[in-house]
Backbone as numpy.savetxt, mean C-alpha at the origin, in Angstrom:
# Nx Ny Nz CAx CAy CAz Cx Cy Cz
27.12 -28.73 -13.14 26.21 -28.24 -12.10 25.03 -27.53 -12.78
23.78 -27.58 -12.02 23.09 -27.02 -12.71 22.57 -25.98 -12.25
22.16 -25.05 -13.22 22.06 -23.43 -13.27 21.27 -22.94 -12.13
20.85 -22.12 -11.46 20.13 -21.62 -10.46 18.93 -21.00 -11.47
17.77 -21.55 -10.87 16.97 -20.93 -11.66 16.16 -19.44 -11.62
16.19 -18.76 -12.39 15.93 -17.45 -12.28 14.68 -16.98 -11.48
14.74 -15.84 -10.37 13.82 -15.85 -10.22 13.42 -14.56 -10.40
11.96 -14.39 -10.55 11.13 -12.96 -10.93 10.12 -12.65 -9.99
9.37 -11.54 -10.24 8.33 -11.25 -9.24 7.34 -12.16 -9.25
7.29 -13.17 -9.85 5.57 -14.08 -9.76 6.48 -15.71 -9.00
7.68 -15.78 -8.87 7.94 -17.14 -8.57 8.25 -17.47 -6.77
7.29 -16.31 -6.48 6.96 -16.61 -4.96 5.55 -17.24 -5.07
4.51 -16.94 -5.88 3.37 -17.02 -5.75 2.79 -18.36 -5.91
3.59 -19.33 -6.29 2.79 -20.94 -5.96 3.42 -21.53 -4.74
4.43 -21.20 -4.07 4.53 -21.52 -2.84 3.51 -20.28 -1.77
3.28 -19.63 -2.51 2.32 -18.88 -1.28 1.22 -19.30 -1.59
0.51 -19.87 -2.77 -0.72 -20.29 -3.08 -1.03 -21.41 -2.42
0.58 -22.77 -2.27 0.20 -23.80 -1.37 0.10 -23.63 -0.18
0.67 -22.50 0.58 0.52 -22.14 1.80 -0.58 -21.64 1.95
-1.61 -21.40 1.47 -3.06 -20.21 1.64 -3.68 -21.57 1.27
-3.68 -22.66 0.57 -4.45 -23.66 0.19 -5.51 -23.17 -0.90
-4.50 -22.93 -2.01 -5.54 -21.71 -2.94 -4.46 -22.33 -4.41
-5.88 -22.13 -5.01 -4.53 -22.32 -6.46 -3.91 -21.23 -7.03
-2.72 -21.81 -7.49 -2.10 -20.21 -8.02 -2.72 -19.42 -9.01
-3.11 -18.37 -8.84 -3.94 -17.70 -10.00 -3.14 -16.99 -11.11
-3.75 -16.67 -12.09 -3.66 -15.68 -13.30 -3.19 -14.06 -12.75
-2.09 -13.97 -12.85 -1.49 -12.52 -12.06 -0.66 -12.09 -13.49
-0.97 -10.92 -14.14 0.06 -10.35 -15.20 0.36 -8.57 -14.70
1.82 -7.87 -14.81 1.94 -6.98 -14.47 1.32 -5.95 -15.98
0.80 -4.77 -15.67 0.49 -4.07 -16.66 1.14 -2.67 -16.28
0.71 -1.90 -17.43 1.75 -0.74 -17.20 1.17 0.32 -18.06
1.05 1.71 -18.03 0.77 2.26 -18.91 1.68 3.82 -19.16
1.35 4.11 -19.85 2.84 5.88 -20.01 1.63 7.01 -19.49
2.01 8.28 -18.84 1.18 8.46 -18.41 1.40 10.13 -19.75
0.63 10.75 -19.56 0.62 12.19 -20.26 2.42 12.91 -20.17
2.56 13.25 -19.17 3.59 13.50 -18.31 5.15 12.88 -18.34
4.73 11.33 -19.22 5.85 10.56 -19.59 6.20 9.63 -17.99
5.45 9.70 -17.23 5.85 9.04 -15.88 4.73 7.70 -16.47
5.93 6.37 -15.53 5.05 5.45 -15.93 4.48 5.02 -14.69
2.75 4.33 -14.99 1.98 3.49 -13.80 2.08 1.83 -14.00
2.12 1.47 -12.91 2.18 0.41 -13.15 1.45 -0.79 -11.72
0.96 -1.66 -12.26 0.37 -2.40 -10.99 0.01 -4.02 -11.65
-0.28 -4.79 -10.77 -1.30 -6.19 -11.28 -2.51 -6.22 -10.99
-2.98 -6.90 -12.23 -3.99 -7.47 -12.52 -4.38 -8.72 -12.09
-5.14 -9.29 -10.95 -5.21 -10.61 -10.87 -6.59 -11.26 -11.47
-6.34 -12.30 -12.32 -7.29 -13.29 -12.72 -7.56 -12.80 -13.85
-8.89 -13.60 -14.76 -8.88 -13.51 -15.88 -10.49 -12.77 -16.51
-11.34 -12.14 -15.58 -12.31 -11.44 -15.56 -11.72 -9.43 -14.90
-12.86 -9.01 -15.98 -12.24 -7.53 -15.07 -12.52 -7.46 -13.80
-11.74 -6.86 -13.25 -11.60 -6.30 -11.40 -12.54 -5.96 -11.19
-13.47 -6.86 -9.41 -13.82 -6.18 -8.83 -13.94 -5.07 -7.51
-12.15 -5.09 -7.63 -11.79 -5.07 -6.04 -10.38 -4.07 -6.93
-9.93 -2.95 -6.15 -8.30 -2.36 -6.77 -8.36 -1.57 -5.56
-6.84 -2.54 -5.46 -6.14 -2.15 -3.83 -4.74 -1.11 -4.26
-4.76 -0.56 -3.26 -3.75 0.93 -3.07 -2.72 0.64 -1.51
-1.62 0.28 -2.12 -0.62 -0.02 -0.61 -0.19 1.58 -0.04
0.16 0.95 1.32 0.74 2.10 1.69 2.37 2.97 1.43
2.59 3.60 2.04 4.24 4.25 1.93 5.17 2.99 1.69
5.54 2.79 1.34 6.85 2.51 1.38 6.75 0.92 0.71
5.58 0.36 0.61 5.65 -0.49 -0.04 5.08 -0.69 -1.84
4.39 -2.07 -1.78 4.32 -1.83 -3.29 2.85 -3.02 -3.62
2.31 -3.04 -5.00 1.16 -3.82 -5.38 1.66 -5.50 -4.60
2.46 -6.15 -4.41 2.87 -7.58 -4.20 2.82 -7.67 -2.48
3.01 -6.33 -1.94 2.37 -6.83 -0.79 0.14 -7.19 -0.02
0.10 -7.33 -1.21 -1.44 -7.47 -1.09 -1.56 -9.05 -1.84
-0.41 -9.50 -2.38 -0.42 -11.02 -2.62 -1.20 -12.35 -1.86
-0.96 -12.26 -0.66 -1.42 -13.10 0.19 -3.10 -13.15 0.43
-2.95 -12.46 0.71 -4.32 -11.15 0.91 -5.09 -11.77 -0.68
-4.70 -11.22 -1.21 -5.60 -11.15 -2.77 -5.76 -13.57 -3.22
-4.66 -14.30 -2.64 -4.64 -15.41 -3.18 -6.13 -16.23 -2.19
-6.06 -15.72 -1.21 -7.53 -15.74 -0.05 -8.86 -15.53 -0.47
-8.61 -14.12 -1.00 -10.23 -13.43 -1.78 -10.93 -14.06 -2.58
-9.87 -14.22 -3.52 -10.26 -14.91 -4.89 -11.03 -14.62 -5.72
-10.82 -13.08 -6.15 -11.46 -12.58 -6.80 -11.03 -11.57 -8.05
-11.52 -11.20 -8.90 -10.81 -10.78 -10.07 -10.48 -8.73 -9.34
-8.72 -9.00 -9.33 -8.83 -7.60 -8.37 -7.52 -6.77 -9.78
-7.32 -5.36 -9.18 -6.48 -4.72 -9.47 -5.60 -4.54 -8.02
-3.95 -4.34 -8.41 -3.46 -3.94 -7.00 -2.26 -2.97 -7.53
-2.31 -2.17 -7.39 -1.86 -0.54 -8.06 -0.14 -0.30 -7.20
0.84 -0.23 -7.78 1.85 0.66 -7.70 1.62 1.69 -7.65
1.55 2.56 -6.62 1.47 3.75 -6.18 2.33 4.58 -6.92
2.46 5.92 -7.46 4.08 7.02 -8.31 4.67 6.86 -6.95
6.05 6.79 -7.27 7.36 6.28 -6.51 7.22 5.18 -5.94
6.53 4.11 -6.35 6.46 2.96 -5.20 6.85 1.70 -6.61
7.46 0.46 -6.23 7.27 -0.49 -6.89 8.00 -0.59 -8.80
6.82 -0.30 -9.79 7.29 -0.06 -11.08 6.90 0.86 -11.61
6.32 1.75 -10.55 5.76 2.79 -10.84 6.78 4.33 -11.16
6.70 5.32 -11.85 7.89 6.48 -12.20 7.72 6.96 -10.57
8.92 7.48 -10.39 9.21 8.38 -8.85 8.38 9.80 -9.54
7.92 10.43 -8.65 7.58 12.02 -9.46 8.56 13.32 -8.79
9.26 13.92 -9.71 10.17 14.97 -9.75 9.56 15.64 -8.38
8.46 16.38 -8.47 8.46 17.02 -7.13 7.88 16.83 -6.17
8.32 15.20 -5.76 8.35 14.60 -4.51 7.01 14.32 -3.83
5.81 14.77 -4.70 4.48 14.75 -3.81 3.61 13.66 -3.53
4.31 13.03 -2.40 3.31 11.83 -2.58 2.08 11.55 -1.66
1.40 12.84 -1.45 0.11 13.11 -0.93 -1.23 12.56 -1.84
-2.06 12.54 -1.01 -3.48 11.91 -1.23 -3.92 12.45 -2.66
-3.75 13.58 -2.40 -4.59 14.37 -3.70 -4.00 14.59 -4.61
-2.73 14.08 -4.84 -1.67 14.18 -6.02 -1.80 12.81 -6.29
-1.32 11.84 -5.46 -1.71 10.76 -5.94 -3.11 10.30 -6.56
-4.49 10.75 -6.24 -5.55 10.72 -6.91 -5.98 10.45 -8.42
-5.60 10.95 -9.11 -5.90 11.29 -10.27 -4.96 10.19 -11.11
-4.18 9.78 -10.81 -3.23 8.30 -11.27 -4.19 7.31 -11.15
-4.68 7.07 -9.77 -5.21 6.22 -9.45 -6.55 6.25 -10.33
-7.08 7.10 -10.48 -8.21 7.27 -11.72 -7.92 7.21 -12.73
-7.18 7.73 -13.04 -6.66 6.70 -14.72 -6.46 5.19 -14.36
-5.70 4.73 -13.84 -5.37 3.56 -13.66 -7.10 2.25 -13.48
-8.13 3.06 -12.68 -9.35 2.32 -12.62 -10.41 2.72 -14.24
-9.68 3.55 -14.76 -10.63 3.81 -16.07 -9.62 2.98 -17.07
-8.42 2.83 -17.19 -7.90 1.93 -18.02 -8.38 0.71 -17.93
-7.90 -0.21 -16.42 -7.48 -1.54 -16.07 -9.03 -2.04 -15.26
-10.07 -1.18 -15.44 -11.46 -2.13 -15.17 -12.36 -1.50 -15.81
-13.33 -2.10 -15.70 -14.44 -1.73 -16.58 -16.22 -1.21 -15.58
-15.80 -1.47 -14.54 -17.10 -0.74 -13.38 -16.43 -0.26 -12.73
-17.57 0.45 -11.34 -17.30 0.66 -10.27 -16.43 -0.09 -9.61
-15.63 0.13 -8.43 -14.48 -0.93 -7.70 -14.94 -0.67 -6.09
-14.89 -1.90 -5.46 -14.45 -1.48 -4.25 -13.26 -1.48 -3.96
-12.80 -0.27 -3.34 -11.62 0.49 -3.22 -11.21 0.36 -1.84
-9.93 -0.49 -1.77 -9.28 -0.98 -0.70 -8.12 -0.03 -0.82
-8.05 0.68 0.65 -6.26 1.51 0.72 -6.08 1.54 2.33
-4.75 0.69 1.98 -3.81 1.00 3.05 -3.22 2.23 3.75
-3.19 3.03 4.38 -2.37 3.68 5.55 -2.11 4.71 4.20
-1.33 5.10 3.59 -0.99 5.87 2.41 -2.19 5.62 1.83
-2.42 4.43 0.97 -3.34 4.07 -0.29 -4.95 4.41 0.60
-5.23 4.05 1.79 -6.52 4.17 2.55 -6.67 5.84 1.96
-6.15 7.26 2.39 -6.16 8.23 2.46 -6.09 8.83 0.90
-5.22 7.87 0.24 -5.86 8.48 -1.45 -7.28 7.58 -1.76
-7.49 6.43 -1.60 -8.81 5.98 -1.96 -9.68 6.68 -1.45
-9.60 7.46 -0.47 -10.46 8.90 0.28 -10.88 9.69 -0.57
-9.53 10.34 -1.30 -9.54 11.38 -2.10 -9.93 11.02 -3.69
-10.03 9.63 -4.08 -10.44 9.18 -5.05 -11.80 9.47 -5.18
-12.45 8.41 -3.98 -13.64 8.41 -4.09 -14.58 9.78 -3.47
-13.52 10.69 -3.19 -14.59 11.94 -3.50 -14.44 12.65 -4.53
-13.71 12.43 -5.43 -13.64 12.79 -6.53 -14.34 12.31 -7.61
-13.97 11.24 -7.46 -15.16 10.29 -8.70 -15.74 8.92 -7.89
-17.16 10.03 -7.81 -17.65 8.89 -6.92 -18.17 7.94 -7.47
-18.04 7.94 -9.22 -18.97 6.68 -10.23 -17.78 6.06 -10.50
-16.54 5.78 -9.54 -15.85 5.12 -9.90 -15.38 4.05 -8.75
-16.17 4.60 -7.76 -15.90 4.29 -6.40 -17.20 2.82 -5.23
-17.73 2.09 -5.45 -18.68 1.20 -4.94 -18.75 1.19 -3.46
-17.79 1.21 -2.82 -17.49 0.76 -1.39 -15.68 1.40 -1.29
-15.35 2.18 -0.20 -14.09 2.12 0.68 -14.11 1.73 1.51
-12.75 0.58 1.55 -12.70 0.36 2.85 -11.45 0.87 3.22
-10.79 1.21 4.40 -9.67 2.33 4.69 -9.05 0.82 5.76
-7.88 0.45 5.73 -7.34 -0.18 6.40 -5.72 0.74 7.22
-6.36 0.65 9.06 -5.71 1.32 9.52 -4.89 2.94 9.52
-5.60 3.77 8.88 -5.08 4.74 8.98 -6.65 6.34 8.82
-6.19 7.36 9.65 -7.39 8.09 9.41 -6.49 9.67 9.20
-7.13 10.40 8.74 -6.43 11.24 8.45 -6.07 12.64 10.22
-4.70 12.84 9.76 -4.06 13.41 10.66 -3.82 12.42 12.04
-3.77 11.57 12.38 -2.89 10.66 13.27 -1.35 10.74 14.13
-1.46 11.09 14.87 -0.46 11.15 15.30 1.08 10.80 14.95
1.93 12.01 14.15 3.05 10.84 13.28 3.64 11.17 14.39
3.83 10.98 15.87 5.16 10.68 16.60 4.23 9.24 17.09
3.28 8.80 16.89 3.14 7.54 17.30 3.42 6.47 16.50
2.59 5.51 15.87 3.42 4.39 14.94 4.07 5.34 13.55
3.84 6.12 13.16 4.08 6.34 11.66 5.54 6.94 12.38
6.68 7.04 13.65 7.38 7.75 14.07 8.49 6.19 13.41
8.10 4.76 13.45 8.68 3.98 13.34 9.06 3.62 11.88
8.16 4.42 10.68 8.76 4.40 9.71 9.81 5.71 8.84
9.73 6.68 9.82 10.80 7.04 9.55 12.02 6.74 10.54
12.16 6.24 10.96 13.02 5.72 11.78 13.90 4.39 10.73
13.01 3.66 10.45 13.26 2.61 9.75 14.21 2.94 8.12
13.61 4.20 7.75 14.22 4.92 6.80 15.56 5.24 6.82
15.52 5.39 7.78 16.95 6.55 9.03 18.32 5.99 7.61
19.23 6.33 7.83 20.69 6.00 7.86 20.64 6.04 5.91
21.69 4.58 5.74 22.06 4.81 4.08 20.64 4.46 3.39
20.49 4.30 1.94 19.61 4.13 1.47 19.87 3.09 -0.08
21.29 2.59 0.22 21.74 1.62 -0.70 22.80 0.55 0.39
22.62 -0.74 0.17 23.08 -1.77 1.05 23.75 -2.73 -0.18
24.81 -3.71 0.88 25.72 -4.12 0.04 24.85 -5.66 -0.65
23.71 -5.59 0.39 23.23 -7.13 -0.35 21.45 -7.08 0.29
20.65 -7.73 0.01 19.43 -8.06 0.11 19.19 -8.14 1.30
20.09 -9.29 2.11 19.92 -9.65 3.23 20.30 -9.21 4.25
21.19 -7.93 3.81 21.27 -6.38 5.24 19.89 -6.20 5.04
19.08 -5.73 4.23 17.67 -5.41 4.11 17.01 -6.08 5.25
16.57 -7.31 5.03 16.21 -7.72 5.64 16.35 -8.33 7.11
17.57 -7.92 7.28 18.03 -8.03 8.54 17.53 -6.64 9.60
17.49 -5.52 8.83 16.71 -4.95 9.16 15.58 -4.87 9.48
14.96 -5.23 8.27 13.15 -4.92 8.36 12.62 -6.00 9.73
13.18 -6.96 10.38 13.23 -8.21 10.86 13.78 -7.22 12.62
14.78 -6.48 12.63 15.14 -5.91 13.65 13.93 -4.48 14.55
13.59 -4.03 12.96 12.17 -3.14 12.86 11.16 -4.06 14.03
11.08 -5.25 13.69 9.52 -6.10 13.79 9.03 -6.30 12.62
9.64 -5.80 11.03 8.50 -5.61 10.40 8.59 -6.85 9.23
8.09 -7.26 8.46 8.10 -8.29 7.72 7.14 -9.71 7.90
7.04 -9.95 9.43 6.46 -11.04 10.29 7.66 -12.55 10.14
7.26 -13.64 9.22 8.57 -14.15 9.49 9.64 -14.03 8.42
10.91 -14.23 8.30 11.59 -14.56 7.99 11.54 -14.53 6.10
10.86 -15.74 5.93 10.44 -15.85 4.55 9.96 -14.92 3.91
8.90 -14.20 5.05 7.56 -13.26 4.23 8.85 -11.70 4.22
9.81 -11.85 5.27 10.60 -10.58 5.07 11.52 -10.23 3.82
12.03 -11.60 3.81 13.09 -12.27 2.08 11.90 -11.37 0.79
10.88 -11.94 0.66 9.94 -12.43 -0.06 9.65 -10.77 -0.68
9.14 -9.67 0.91 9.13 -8.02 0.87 10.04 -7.58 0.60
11.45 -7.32 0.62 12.53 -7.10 0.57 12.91 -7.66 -1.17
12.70 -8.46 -1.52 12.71 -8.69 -2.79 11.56 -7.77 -3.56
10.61 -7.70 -3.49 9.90 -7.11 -4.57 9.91 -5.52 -4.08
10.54 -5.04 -2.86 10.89 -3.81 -2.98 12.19 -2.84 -2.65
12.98 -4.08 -3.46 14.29 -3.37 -3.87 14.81 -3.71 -5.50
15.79 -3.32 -5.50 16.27 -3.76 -6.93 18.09 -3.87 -6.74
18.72 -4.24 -7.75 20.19 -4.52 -7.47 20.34 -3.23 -8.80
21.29 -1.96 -8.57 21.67 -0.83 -9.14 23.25 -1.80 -9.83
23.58 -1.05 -10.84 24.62 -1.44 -12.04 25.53 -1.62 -11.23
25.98 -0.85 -9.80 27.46 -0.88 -9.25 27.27 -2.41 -8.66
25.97 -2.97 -8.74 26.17 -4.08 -7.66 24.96 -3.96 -5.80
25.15 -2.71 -5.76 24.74 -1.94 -4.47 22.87 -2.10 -4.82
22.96 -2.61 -3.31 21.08 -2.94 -3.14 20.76 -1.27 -2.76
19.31 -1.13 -3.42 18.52 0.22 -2.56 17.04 -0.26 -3.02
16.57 0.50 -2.09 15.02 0.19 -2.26 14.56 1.19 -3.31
13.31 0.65 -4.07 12.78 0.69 -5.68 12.15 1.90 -4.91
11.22 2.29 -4.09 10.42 3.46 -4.15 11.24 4.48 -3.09
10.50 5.89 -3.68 11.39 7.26 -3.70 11.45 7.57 -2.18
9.96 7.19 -1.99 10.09 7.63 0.19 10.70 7.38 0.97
11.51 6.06 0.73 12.64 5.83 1.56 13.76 7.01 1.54
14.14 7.52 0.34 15.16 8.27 0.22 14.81 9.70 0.39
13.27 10.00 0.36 13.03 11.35 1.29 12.99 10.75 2.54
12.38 9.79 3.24 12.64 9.76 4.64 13.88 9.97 4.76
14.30 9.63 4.66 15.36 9.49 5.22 16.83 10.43 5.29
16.24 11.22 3.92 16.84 12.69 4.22 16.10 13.43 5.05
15.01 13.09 5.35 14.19 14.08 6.67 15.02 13.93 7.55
15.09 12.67 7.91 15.81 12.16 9.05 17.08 12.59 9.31
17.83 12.57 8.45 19.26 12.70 8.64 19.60 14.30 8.31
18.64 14.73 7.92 19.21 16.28 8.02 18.65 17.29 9.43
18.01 15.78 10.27 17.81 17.18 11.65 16.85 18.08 11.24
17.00 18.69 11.96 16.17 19.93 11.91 16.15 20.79 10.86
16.75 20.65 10.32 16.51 21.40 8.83 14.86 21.57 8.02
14.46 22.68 8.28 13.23 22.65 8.08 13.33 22.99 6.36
13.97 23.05 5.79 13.51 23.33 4.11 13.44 21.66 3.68
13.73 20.61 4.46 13.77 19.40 3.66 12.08 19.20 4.40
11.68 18.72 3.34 10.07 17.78 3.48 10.37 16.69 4.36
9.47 16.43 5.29 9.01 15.38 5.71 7.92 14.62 5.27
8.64 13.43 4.91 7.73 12.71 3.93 6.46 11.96 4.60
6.79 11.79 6.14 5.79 11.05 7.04 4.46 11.99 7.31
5.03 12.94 8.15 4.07 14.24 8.36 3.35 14.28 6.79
3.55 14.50 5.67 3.07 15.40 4.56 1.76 14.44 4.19
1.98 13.20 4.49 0.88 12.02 4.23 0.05 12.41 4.84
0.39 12.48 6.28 -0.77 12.48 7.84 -1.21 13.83 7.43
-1.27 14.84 7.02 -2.09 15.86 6.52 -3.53 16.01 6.84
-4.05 16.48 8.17 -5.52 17.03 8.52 -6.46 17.44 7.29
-5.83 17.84 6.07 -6.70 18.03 5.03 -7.45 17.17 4.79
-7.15 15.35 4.88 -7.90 14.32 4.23 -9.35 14.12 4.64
-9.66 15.29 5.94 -10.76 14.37 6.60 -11.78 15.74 5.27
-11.60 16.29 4.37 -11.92 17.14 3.67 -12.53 16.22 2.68
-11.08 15.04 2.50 -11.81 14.25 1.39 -12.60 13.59 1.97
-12.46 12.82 3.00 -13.40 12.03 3.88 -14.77 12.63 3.65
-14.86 13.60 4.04 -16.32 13.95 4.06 -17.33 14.19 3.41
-16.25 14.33 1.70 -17.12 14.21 0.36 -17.29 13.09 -0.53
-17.21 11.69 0.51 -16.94 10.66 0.20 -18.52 10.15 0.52
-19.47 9.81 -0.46 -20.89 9.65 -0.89 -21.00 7.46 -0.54
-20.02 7.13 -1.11 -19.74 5.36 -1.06 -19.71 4.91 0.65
-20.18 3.97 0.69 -20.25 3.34 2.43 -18.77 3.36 2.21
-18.38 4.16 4.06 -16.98 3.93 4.16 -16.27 2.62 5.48
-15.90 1.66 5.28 -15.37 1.08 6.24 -14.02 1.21 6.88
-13.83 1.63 8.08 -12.36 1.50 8.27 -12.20 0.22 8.91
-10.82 -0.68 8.99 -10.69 -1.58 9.39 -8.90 -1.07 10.11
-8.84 -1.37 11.43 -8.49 -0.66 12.26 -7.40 -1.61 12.84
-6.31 -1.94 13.12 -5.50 -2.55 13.56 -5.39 -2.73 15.06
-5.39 -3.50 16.35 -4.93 -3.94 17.52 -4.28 -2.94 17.90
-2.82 -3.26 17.29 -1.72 -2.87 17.88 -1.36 -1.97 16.30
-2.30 -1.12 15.70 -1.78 -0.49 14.39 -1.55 1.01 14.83
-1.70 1.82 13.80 -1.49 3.63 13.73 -2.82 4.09 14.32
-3.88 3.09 14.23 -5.11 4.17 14.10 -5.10 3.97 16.00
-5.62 4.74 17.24 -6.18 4.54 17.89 -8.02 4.23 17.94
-8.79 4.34 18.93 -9.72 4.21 19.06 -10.49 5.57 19.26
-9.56 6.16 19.89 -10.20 8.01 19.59 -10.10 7.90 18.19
-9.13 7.93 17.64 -9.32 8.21 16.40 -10.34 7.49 15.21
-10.54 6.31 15.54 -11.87 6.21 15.00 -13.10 6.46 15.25
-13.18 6.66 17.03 -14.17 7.37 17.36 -14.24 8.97 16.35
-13.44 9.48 16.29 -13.23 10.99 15.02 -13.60 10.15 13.90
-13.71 9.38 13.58 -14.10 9.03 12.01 -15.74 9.15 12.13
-15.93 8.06 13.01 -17.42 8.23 13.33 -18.37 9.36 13.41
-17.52 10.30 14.33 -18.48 11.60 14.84 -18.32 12.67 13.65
-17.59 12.42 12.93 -17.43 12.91 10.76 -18.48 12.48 10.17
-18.30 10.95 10.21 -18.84 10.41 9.19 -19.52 8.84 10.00
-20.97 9.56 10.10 -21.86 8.60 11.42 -21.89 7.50 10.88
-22.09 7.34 9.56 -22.64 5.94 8.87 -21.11 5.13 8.73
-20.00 5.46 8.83 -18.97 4.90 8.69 -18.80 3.66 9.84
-18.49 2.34 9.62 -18.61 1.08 9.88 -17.00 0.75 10.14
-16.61 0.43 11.73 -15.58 0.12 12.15 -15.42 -1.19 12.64
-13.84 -1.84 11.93 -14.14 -2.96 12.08 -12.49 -3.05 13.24
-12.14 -4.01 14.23 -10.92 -3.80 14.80 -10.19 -5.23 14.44
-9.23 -5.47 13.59 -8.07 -6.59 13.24 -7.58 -6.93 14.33
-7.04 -8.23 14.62 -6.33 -8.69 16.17 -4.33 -8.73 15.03
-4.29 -7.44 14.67 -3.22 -7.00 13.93 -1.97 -5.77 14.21
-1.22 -6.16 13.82 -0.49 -4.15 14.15 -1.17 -3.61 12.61
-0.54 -2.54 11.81 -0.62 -1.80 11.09 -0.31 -1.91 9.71
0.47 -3.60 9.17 0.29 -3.67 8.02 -0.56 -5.19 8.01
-2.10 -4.98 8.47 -3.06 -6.63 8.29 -3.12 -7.34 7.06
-2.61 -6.67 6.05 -2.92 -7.76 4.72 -1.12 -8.44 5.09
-0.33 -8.23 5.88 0.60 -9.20 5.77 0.72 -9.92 7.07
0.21 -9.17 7.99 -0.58 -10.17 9.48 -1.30 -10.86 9.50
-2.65 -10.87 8.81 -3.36 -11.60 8.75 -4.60 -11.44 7.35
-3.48 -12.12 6.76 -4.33 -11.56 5.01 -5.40 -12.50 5.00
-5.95 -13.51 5.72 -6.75 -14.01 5.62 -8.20 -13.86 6.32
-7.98 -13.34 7.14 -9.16 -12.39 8.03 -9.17 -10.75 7.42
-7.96 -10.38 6.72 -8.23 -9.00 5.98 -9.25 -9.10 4.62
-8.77 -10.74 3.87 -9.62 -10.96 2.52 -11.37 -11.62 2.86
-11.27 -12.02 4.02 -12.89 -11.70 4.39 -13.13 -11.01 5.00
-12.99 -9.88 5.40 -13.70 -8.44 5.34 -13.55 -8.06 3.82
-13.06 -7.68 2.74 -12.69 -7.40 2.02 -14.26 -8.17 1.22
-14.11 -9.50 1.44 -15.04 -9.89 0.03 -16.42 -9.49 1.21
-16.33 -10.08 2.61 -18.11 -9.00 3.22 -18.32 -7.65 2.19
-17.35 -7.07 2.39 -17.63 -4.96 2.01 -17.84 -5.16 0.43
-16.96 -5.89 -0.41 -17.17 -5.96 -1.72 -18.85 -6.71 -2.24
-19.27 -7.57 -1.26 -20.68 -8.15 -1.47 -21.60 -7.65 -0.70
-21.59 -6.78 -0.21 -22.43 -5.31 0.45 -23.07 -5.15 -0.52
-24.70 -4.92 0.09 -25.66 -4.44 -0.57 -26.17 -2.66 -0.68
């Protein structure tokens, strides 16, 4: 009989390339040690430096911007967030905008060589905030997909800690995904297998758990009740501070806003009456569009990146 052939994180990507009608591109993972001894880690797609480095949100990782990025077609970075993916978990749990920041700036002064337009998701949207008011010669264009700072976490962001809820190690892959699928979340079937693979790992006993750390603070939020000395990892994101970074953010900012996502329409109306010149765009999406519709997300993406 013959052997099952091994599979790794890149041997989804020519069946998703024939599905996008795109050729499979040049994708290598890179990695670097950081001061601190925590490691970063993300991909590189194609064979020119990046003009595009995307930032996922909570709970996921750089491979959910796959689809998304095989559409664009353009030479991008797509960043493992600390605790997300292959990236080090960090000891004291902070996985806020402005902690995360400064990773993310190393990571665009290593792994490109200009300015970037700076794509972040829901988590990654709110540090590319805090990036690009920090270093704004590092920053070309943000675009913020679905999320604005301080949002309501008993509205959609109430469904990912929920989703967190219970154990945080499973006996096989496909409890995972039987889940994420019961959530709503994944879209079909395949694309849920596909998430569920690149953000879990199989531990020595055998026992599945997911690779990044927020699951396992959610989910002690969750399960310890009311216990107010444990962090809430949902709330600590949504943090009213960001519209601080927002506002020292000098680069055209676009938000791109989901249907049925986290952001409402008041709430981008609040982006606006912040930040007047800010350019709202609305996805016929819920709240994660690069896996709803990565193909209407990667043209907005290359419009904002070919902005004059």
């Amino acid at each position: 009989m013959d052997a099952m052939p091994e599979v790794d994180e890149f041997s989804f990507l020519p069946a998703q390339a024939a599905e996008a009608g795109r050729p499979t591109p040049t994708v290598e993972r890179v990695q670097l040690t950081l001061d601190d001894g925590r490691v970063l880690s993300g991909l590189r797609w194609g064979d020119a430096p990046p003009a595009v480095t995307l930032l996922h949100g909570a709970g996921l990782n750089a491979h959910t911007w796959d689809t998304t990025l095989l559409h664009l077609g353009l030479p991008a970075l797509a960043l493992d967030l600390p605790g997300h993916g292959d990236s080090s978990w960090r000891d004291d749990a902070a996985y806020v905008a402005r902690v995360l920041a400064p990773d993310v700036v190393t990571a665009i002064e290593t792994w490109t060589e200009g300015p970037q337009t700076l794509v972040g998701h829901s988590l990654g949207g709110l540090t590319g905030a805090a990036v690009a008011a920090s270093r704004p010669d590092l920053v070309v264009r943000l675009l913020v997909v679905d999320i604005t700072p301080g949002i309501d976490p008993s509205g959609g962001p109430a469904q990912l800690r929920a989703f967190f809820a219970g154990p945080t190690d499973w006996a096989s892959r496909d409890e995972l995904v039987e889940r994420a699928l019961s959530f709503g979340l994944g879209g079909s079937r395949a694309a849920a297998e596909r998430g569920v693979f690149h953000n879990s790992r199989v531990r020595p006993d055998g026992r599945v758990e997911w690779k990044h750390h927020f699951a396992h603070l959610a989910a002690a939020a969750v399960n310890a009740g009311a216990d107010p000395s444990t962090p809430d990892a949902v709330r600590a994101v949504l943090a009213t501070t960001g519209w601080d970074d927002v506002a020292q953010v000098t680069s055209p900012i676009t938000l791109a806003r989901g249907e049925r996502g986290f952001v409402t329409a008041d709430d981008a109306d609040e982006l606006v009456r912040r930040v007047p010149t800010a350019d709202v765009r609305v996805l016929s999406t819920g709240h994660n569009a690069q896996e709803e519709d990565p193909a209407g997300l990667a043209a907005l993406i290359r419009e904002v990146a070919s902005a004059q």
